[in-house]
C-alpha positions in Angstrom: 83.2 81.5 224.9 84.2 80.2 228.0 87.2 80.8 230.3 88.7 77.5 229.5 92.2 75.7 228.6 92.1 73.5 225.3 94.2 70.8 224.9 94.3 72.1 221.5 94.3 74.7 219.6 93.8 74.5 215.8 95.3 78.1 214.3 93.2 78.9 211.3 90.0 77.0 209.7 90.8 76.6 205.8 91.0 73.6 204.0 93.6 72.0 206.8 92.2 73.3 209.5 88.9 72.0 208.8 90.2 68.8 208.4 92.3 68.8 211.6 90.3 70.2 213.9 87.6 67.5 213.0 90.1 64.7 213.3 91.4 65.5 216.5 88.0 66.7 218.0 86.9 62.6 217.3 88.8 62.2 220.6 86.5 62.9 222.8 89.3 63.5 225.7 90.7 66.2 224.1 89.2 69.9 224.0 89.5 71.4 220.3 89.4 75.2 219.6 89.5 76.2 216.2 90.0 80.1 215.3 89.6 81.6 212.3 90.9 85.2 211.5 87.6 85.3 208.5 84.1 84.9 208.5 82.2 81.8 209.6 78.7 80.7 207.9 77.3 78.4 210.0 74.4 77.1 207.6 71.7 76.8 210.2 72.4 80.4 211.4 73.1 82.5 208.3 72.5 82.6 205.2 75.6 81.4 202.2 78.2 84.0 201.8 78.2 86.1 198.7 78.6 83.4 195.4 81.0 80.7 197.7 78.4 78.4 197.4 77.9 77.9 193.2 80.5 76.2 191.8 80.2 77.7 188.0 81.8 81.2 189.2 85.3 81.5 191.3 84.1 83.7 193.6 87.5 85.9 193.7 88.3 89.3 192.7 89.8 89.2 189.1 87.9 85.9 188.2 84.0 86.9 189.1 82.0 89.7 189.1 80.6 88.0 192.0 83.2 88.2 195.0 83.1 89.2 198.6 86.2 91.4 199.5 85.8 90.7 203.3 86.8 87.1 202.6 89.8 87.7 201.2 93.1 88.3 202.6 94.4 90.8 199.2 98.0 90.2 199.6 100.8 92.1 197.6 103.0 89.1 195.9 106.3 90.1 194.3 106.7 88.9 190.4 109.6 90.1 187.9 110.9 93.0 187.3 110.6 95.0 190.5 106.4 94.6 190.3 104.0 93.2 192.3 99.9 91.8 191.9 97.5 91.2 194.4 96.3 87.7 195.4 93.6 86.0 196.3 93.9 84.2 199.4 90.7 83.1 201.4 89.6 84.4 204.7 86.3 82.5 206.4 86.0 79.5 207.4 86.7 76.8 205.0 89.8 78.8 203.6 90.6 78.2 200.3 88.1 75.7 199.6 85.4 78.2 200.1 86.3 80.2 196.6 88.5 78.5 194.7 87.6 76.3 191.3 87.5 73.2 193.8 90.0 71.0 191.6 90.7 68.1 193.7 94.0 66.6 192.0 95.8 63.7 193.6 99.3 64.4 193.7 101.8 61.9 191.2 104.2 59.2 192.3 107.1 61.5 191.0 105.7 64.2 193.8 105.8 60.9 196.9 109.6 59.9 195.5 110.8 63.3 196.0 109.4 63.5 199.4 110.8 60.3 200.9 114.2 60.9 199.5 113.5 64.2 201.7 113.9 62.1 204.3 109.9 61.4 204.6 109.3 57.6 204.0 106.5 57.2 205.5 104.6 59.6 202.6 105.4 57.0 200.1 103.0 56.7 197.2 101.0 54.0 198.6 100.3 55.5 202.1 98.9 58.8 200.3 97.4 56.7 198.2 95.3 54.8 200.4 94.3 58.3 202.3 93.3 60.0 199.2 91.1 56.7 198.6 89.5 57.1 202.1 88.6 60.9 202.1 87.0 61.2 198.1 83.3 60.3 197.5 83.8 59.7 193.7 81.2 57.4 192.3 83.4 56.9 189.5 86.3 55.4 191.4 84.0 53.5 193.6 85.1 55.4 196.4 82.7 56.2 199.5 84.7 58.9 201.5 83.1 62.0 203.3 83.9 64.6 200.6 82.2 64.6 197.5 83.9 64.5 193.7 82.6 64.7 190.5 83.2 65.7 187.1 81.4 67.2 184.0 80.3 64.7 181.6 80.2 66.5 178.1 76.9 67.2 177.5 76.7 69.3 180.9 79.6 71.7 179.6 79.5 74.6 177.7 80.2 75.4 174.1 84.0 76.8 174.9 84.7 73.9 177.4 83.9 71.1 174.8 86.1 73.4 172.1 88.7 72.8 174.4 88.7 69.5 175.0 88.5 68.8 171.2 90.8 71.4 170.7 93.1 69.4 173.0 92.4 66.0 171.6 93.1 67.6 167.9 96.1 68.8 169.1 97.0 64.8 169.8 96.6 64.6 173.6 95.0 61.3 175.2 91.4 61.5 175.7 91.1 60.9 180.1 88.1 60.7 182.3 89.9 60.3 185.2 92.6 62.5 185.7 92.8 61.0 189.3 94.5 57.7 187.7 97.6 56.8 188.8 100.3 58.2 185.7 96.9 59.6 183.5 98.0 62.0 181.1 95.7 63.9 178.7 92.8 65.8 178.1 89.3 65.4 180.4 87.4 66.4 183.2 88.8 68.4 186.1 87.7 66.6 189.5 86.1 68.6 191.5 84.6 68.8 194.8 80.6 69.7 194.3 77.3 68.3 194.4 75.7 69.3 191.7 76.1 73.1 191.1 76.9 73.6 195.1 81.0 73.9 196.0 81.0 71.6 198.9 84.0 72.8 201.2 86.3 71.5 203.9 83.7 73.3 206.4 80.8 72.0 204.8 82.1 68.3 205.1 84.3 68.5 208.2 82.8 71.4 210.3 79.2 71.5 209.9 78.0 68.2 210.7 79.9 68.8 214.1 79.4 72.4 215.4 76.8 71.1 218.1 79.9 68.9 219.3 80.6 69.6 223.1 84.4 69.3 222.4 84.8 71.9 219.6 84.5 75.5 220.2 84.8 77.6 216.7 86.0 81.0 217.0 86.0 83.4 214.0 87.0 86.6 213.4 90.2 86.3 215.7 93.2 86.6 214.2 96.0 84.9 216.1 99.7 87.3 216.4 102.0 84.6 217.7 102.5 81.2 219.8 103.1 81.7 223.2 105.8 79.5 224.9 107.0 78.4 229.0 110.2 77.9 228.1 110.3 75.7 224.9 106.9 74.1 224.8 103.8 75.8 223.5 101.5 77.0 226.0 98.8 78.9 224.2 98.5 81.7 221.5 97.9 85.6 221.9 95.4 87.0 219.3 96.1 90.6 217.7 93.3 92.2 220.2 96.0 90.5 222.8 93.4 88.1 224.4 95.5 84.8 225.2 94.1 81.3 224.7 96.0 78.5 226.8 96.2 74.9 225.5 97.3 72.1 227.6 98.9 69.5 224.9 99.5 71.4 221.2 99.1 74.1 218.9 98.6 73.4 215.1 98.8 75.8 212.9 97.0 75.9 209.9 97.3 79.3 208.6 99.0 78.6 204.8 101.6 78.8 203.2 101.9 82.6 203.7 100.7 83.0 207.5 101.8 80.1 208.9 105.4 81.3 208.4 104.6 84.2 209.8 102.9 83.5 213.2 106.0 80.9 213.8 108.9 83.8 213.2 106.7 86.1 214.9 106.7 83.3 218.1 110.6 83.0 217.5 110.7 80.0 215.2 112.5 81.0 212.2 115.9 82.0 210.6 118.0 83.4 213.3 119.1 86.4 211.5 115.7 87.9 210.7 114.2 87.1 213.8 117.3 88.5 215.5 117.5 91.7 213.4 113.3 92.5 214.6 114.5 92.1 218.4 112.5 88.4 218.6 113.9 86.2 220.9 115.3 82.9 219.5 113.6 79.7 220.4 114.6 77.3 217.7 116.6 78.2 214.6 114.8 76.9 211.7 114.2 77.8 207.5 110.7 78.8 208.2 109.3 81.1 205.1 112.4 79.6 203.0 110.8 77.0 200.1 108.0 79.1 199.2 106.6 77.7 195.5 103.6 78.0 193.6 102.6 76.8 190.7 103.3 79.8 187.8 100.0 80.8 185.2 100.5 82.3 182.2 97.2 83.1 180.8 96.6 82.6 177.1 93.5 84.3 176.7 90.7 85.8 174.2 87.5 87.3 173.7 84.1 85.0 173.6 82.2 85.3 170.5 78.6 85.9 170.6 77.0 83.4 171.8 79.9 81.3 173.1 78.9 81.9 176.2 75.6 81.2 178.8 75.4 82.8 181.9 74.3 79.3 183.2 77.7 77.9 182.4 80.5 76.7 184.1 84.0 78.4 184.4 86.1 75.1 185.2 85.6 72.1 183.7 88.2 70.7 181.5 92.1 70.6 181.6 94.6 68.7 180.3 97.7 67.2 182.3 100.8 65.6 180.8 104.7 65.7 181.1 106.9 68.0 179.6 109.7 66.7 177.2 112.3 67.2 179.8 110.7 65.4 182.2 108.4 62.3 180.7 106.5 61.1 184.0 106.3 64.0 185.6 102.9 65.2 184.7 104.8 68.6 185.1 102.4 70.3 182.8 98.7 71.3 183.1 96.2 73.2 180.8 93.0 74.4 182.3 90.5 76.1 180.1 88.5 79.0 182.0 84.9 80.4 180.4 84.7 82.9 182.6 87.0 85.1 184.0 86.3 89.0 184.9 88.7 91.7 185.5 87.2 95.0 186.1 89.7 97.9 184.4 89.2 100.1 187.2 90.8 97.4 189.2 93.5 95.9 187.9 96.0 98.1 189.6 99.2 96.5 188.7 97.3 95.4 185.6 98.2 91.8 186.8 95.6 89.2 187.6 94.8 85.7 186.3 93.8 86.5 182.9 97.2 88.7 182.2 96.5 92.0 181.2 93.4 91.7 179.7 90.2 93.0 181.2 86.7 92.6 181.1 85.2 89.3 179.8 88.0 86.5 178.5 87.7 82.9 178.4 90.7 81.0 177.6 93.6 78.9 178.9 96.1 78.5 182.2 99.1 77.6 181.4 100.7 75.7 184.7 103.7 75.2 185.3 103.5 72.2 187.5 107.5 71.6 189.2 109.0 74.9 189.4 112.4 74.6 190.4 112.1 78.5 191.8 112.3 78.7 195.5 111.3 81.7 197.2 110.4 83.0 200.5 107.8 85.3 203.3 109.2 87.2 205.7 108.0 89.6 208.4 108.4 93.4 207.9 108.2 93.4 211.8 106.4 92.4 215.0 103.2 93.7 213.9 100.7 90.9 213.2 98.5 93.8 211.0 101.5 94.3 208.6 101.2 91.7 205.9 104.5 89.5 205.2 107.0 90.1 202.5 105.7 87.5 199.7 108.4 86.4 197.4 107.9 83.1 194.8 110.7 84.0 192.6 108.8 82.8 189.6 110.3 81.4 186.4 114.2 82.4 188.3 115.6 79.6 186.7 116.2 78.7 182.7 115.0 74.8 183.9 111.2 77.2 184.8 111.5 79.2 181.9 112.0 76.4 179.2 109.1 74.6 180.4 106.8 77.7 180.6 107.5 78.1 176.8 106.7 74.4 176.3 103.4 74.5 177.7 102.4 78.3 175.9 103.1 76.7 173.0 100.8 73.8 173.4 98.6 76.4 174.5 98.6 78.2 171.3 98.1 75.3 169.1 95.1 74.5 170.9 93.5 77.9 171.4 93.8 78.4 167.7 92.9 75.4 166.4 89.5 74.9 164.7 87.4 73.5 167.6 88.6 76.9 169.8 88.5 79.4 167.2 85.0 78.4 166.5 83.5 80.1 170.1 86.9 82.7 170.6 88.8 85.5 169.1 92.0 85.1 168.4 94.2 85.1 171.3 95.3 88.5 173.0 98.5 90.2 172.5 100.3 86.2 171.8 100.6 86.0 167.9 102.7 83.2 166.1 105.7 85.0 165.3 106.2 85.8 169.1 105.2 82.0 169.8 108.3 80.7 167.5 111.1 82.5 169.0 112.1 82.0 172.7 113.1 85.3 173.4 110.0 87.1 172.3 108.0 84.0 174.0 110.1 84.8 177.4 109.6 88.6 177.0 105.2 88.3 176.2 105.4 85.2 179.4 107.1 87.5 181.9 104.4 90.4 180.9 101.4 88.3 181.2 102.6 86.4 184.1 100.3 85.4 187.1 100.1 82.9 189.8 97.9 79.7 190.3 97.3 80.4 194.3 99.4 77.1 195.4 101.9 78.4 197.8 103.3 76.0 199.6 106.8 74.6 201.2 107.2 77.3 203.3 107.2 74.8 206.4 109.1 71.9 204.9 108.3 68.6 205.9 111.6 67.3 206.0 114.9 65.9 207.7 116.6 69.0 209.4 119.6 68.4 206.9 116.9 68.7 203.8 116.0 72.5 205.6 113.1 70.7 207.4 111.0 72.8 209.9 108.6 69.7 210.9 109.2 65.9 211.2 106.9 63.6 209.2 103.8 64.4 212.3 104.2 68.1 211.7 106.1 68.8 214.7 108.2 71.1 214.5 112.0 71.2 215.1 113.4 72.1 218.6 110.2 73.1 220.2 107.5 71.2 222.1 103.6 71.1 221.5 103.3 72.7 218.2 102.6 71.1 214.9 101.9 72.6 211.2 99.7 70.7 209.5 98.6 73.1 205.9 100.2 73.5 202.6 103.2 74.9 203.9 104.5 71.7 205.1 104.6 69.8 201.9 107.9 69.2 201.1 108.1 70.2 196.9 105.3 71.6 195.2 103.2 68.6 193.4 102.3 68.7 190.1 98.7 69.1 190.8 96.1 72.0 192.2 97.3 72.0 195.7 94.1 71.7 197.8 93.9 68.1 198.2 97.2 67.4 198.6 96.9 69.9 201.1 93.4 68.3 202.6 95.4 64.2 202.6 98.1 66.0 205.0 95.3 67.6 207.0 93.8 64.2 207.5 97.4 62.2 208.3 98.4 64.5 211.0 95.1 64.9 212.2 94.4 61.3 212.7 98.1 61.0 214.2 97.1 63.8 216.7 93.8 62.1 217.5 95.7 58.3 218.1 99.0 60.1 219.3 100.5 57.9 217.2 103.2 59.1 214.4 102.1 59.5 211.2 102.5 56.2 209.5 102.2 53.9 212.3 98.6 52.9 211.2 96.9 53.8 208.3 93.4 55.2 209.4 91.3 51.7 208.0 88.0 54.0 207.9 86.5 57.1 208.5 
């Protein structure tokens, strides 16, 4: 690489930073480096990465034989009653795009309302709207974006994902091809973001087609300690084998939920008290880690029956979406029926993992819990970029969380033991009916099978500084200069949807607002 300053550096290459650094790298002015603390797989030099590139499997520990453990961060996430489980969270280019299911869910109106009366108009349903509309290819919304969408049509799904969806539809729920309609609720196919049987990523659509670009320099396996600063502007970043990268304009960082939180206290961008009690100069007090959510899973899950299953089929097809009976309109509730899902007993550890307890082969149901009103947090043990963060989503803390969880385990059970389901499964494991009709029995089996859904986000609120913001609608963040977040830890409440394209239309807003320096809002990007 050459000896070189950037106008700007783009801190981590997941599903934002793909997105970003592509955006902003369309200026041909600017100088874009992108570092990644994975993996890269550029297609014309290696060859795919272990499983990332077949969308049947989820090519993570505890949901695929089939996983590579160097491309996975493994973090220790704190849940009830003093425990912990280990996470899945991507690390190679392409983030969590790479290995996850793929789901791309457009977030609701309900989600846009909350976030301009969080002092963000200009993310108003109809600007996200239009963005989502520019970035999908989906042949069945007409839509002729860069990244591709599609859905299983029922006679390319497997026996237990058509059990499902006329379990579901038994059950009373809406039948819904398009989940991705403005206020759909019901049962259909997920959307997600494949040709084929290939997982097409955010590197795959964003990165690859412009690696040869004279403008972009990609940089894996660096891991980047903290933001460097003259003063109170940005003026490069110092990775953990303490080379230092200068940058003439920004930094965005694009870490997650989890690490972005962490490279800004470690810079001295956070909540004075922590940062004060590790010896970290002060730059700009701000609620950074504070706001952490994710979407809580509780797995309802049971044994295939012989010949439920073909090796050939997918995992992820078909949920359901709808509101709860708190809160019609919402769409605060999501089902998602998994064929497939693996857990090794030698490795469960903490015997936690996304199908509960249970190990070996299950197939089965996640139950989401859409708007959590539990907040939690990541903090820094210390200076040390090597030391993971302290992860804490405080799930189900409140009895709002905890009433809906056993709304949606319910529906759950109806379906998963009704005809359609029980025709391809067992009956489900460890949740029987007399434990399903009484709420403190339900709330004692939920908190023991309890798991997570991978959506952290919040952590960097996008927000007016009396809301706890830590960036302004562009991403820039409070009392500092040149440096932006611009990943899932910006969005202001969790939305009641899979997280990764929400995550991907923010990418693309501040990116483009980078690119024009322009605000976000000022123009919406007419094409792409």
């Amino acid at each position: 690489m050459r000896d070189e300053t950037y106008t700007h550096i783009v801190v981590g290459a997941g599903s934002a930073g793909c997105v970003v650094a592509a955006r902003v790298a369309e200026n041909r002015n600017f100088r874009v480096l992108l570092i990644e603390a994975g993996s890269d797989c550029d297609p014309e030099t290696c060859s795919p990465l272990a499983g990332v590139r077949d969308s049947r499997r989820v090519p993570m520990k505890g949901q695929s034989e089939l996983f590579d453990p160097a491309l996975d961060w493994n973090i220790d996430v704190s849940i009830p009653g003093g425990q912990s489980m280990q996470i899945p969270q991507a690390k190679v280019v392409g983030g969590g795009s790479s290995i996850n299911g793929g789901t791309a869910l457009r977030n609701t109106v309900a989600d846009s309302e909350e976030w301009v009366r969080m002092g963000n108009d200009r993310w108003n349903f109809r600007s996200v709207y239009e963005v989502y509309q520019s970035l999908e290819d989906d042949s069945y919304r007409g839509t002729r974006g860069p990244h591709p969408i599609a859905r299983a049509s029922r006679d390319e799904t497997g026996r237990i994902q058509r059990a499902f969806l006329d379990g579901a539809l038994a059950c009373g729920m809406p039948s819904v091809h398009d989940l991705n309609a403005t206020g759909a609720e019901g049962a259909g196919p997920s959307p997600v973001c494949r040709r084929g049987q290939v997982r097409i990523s955010a590197a795959n659509t964003f990165i690859d087609p412009i690696r040869i670009q004279s403008n972009l320099t990609i940089m894996s396996n660096a891991q980047v300690d903290k933001v460097l600063f003259s003063g109170t502007k940005a003026r490069g970043v110092l990775l953990t084998d303490e080379r230092i990268l200068h940058v003439s304009q920004e930094v965005v960082v694009c870490a997650g939920a989890i690490f972005s939180p962490a490279i800004l206290q470690r810079s001295g961008v956070g909540p004075a008290p922590l940062l004060q009690d590790l010896q970290i100069d002060v730059l700009s007090d701000l609620p950074v880690g504070c706001n952490l959510s994710d979407h809580p899973c509780i797995p309802v899950v049971s044994r295939p029956k012989p010949g439920a299953y073909a090796q050939g089929d997918s995992s992820l097809e078909m949920q359901a979406r709808w509101s709860s009976t708190r809160h019609p309109g919402a769409i605060d509730l999501q089902m998602v029926c998994f064929s497939y899902l693996f857990v090794p007993a030698a490795e469960t550890q903490t015997g936690r993992s996304l199908a509960g307890t249970a190990t070996g082969h299950v197939a089965g149901i996640g139950c989401n819990v859409n708007k959590p009103t539990s907040l939690g947090n990541v903090t820094i043990r210390s200076t040390d970029a090597i030391e993971y963060p302290v992860v804490n989503p405080a799930y189900l803390n409140t009895s709002h969380d905890r009433e809906i969880a056993r709304e949606v385990v319910r529906q759950a059970y109806r379906v998963i033991t009704c005809p359609a389901m029980q025709d391809v499964l067992e009956e489900p494991l460890t949740l029987r009916e007399s434990i399903v009709e009484d709420d403190a029995a339900l709330d004692e089996w939920i908190s023991s099978q309890l798991s997570s859904t991978y959506h952290f986000c919040g952590t960097c609120r996008m927000a007016s500084r009396r809301e706890s913001g830590v960036v302004d609608q562009s991403g820039r963040v409070y009392g500092v200069d040149g440096l932006r977040v611009a990943d899932a830890s910006v969005i202001p409440t969790v939305p009641a949807s899979n997280t990764m394209w929400t995550t991907m239309m923010f990418a693309e807003r501040i990116g483009c607002s980078i690119r024009d320096a322009i605000d976000v809002g000022t123009a919406l990007r007419a094409s792409l």
